[in-house]
C-alpha angles and dihedrals in degrees: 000000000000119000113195121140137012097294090055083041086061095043083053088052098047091048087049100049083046095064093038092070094037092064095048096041088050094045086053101040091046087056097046093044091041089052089044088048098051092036098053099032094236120146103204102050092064083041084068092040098066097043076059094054089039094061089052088073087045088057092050089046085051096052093050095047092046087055093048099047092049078067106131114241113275142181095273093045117027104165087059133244102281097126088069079090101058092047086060090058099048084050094049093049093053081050089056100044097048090050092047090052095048090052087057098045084050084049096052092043092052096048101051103037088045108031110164095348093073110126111262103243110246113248093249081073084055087050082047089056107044090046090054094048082059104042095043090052090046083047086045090050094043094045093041102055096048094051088054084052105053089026095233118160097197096048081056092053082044089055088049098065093053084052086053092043091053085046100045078053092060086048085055096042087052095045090041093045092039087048090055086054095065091273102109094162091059085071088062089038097053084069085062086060087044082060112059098041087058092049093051081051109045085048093056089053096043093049095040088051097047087045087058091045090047101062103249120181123241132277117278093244098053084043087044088060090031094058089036083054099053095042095056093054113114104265112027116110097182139002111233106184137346117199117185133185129192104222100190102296097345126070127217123212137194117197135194126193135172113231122183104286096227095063123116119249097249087052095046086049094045082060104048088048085051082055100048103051094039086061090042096043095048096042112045100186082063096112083188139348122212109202107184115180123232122194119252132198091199114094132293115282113219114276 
């Protein structure tokens, strides 16, 4: 994302201050479920533990990705630093996955050395996980709001987490419920089920984040205003043609219009700037807008 001006000053602070509480709500979330983990043998609760403390490092990722990517155009980059962002996220979802993956292996492992004589969890790892289901969607919501505010991709990988997190809990909840019951192995299966959620997790934000560095084009109904936009501006008589890029949390778009072809230069360009700030004006993730002005034999549009 750009940030120029007050307004982009005050995004910067609120993904700040986001991550801010995160750290310290994950920092003190990861102590109290380790301890409940260790306390109450139960393996999926320090499962859970470690994918917490493991989103303390993706904050931190986040934070230095947002501030890299407020960095103001240059000469080596002039179309800005947005895609930092999209690098954070691509990071944090290898750190998912890798995490995901190691909380498996541990499940497996579990399972087939201890079988049935693993230790029934004590319930206060039940009371844990509970309390971390609560506070991680909380986390999710909170996250979550702020990112489709200031538009920030990485702030919204950073709110998934938090989602997984608040999934991989249930997991817990269930395996360390199921082992009470006379099922102990449902406590090391229950990783399995860790697992999976934090794959599935780790995969949106990695494909999300390769779409925004490949250069995808937006979604149809944004094409489909911004196309009703540009053909309602004084002058343009048809929209040939509308290409659009997603560049990290902007979007560039390039634009071509037919105008009437007997007009003078000065009018045809009055008409493509109507075009552009009007597209800029109306869509504000819209980083720049490119109008260029094709002649038309059809009939004067108004001026």
């Amino acid at each position: 994302m750009e940030y120029n001006g007050s307004g982009d000053r005050t995004n910067l602070a609120i993904a700040n201050r986001v991550s801010a509480v995160s750290v310290i709500v994950n920092a003190a979330l990861s102590a109290l479920k380790l301890a409940t983990g260790i306390l109450a043998h139960s393996a999926a609760m320090v499962s859970d533990a470690v994918h917490s403390l493991s989103d303390v490092l993706s904050t931190f990722i986040v934070i230095i990705g947002v501030n890299l990517a407020e960095q103001k155009s240059d000469k080596g980059h002039p179309y800005g630093h947005e895609r930092f962002e999209c690098v954070a996220s691509i990071i944090l979802a290898l750190m998912l996955g890798l995490t995901g993956a190691g909380i498996g292996y541990s499940g497996v492992k579990s399972i087939m050395e201890g079988g049935g004589e693993n230790k029934v969890p004590g319930a206060a790892a039940l009371a844990a996980a509970v309390v971390s289901i609560a506070v991680k969607e909380w986390m999710y919501r909170y996250t979550r709001s702020a990112a489709k505010r200031i538009n920030s991709g990485a702030l919204m990988a950073d709110a998934w987490h938090h989602r997984s997190d608040a999934l991989s809990s249930v997991g817990a909840f269930v395996g360390i419920l199921g082992a009470l019951l006379g099922f102990p192995a449902l406590d090391a299966a229950a990783s399995l089920v860790i697992c999976l959620f934090i794959a599935k997790a780790a995969y949106d934000i990695f494909t999300d984040a390769i779409d925004k560095m490949v250069d995808k084009s937006c979604d149809e109904e944004t094409l489909n205003a911004l196309r009703t936009l540009v053909t309602a501006q004084n002058g343009v008589i048809a929209v040939d043609d509308i290409r659009t890029r997603i560049f990290g949390s902007k979007m560039f778009v390039d634009i071509e219009i037919a105008a009437d072809k007997d007009l003078a230069l000065i009018q045809a360009h009055k008409i493509a700037e109507g075009v552009h700030d009007a597209v800029e004006k109306n869509f504000p993730t819209v980083k720049h807008c490119m109008v260029h002005v094709n002649p038309s034999a059809a009939e004067n549009g108004k001026i």
